[in-house]
N, C-alpha and C positions, 0 to 999 in steps of 0.2 A: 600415895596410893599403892606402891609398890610393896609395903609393909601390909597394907588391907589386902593385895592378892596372896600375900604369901599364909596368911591367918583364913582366909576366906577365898578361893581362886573362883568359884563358880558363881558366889554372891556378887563379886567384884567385878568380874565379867559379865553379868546381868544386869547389875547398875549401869555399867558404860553405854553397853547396848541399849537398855533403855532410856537415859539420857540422849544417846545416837541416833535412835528412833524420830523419839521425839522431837528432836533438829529436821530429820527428814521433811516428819508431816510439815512442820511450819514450813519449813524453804520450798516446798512443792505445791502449798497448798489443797493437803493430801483431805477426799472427800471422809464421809463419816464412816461407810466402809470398809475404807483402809483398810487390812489387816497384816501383819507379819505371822507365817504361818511355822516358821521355823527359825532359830537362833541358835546357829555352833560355833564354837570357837577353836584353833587349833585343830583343825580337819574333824574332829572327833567328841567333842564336847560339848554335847546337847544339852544347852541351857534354856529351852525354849521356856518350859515350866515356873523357873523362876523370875523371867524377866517379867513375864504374867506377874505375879506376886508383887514385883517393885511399885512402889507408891509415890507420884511426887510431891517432894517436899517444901512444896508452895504454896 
């Protein structure tokens, strides 16, 4: 993974978060509502955008 942030740092960091995410809902039994209204990384790197876009791969 650390060769995919270095080629990709904000795709890579979207994927994480969205797999991270999506750990939450299941462990919390998060309603349908849910939502994550923002996603930064590194105080400064507003990835909320692209975690939107991520798809999973299941």
């Amino acid at each position: 993974m650390n060769s995919e942030f270095k080629k990709d740092p904000d795709w890579t960091a979207a994927v994480a978060a969205y797999e991270w995410i999506q750990q939450i809902k299941i462990k919390f039994a998060a309603s349908d509502d849910f939502r994550i209204d923002e996603v930064i990384y590194n105080e400064d790197n507003d990835i909320t955008e692209l975690v939107k876009k991520v798809k999973p791969t299941f």
